[in-house]
N, C-alpha and C positions, 0 to 999 in steps of 0.2 A: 502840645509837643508834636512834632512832626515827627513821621516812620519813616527815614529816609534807609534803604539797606547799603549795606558795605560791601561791594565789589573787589576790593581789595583782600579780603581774607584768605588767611589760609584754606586749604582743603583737609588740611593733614587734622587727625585727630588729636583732640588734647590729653597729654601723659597723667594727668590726674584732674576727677572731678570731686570738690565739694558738694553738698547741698544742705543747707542751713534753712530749717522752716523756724519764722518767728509769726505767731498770730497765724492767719491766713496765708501768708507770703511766703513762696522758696526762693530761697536768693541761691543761686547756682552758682560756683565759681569754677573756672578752668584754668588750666594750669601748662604751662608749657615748658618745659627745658629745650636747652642751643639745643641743634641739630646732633655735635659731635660730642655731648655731654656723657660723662660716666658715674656719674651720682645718680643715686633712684633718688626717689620720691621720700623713704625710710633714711636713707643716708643726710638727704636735707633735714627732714625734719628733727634727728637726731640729732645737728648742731645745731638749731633752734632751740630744743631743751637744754641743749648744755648750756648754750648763751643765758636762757632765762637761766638758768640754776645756779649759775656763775654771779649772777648780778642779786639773788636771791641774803637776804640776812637772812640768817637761823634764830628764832625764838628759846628763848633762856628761860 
């Protein structure tokens, strides 16, 4: 695999970081929202739980 870098990228920092260690390994994820966004980080992810929770059956 070749380490070719990307010239292209942003400068700007990203709005939110993951880090996920499995084994030896951190998988890092970053996160970006538009420019002109007004949802946090917490406001997304808050429709994500509703979505999962919405699609969720309840056990009897």
């Amino acid at each position: 695999m070749t380490n070719t870098p990307k010239n292209d990228r942003s400068t700007r920092r990203p709005d939110c970081v993951t880090e996920i260690r499995i084994g030896n390994s951190v998988l890092v994820v970053s996160g970006f929202f538009k420019q002109g966004a007004t949802d946090t980080a917490a406001d997304k992810m808050m429709k994500v739980l509703e979505a999962e929770a919405a699609t969720q059956k309840t056990a009897i």
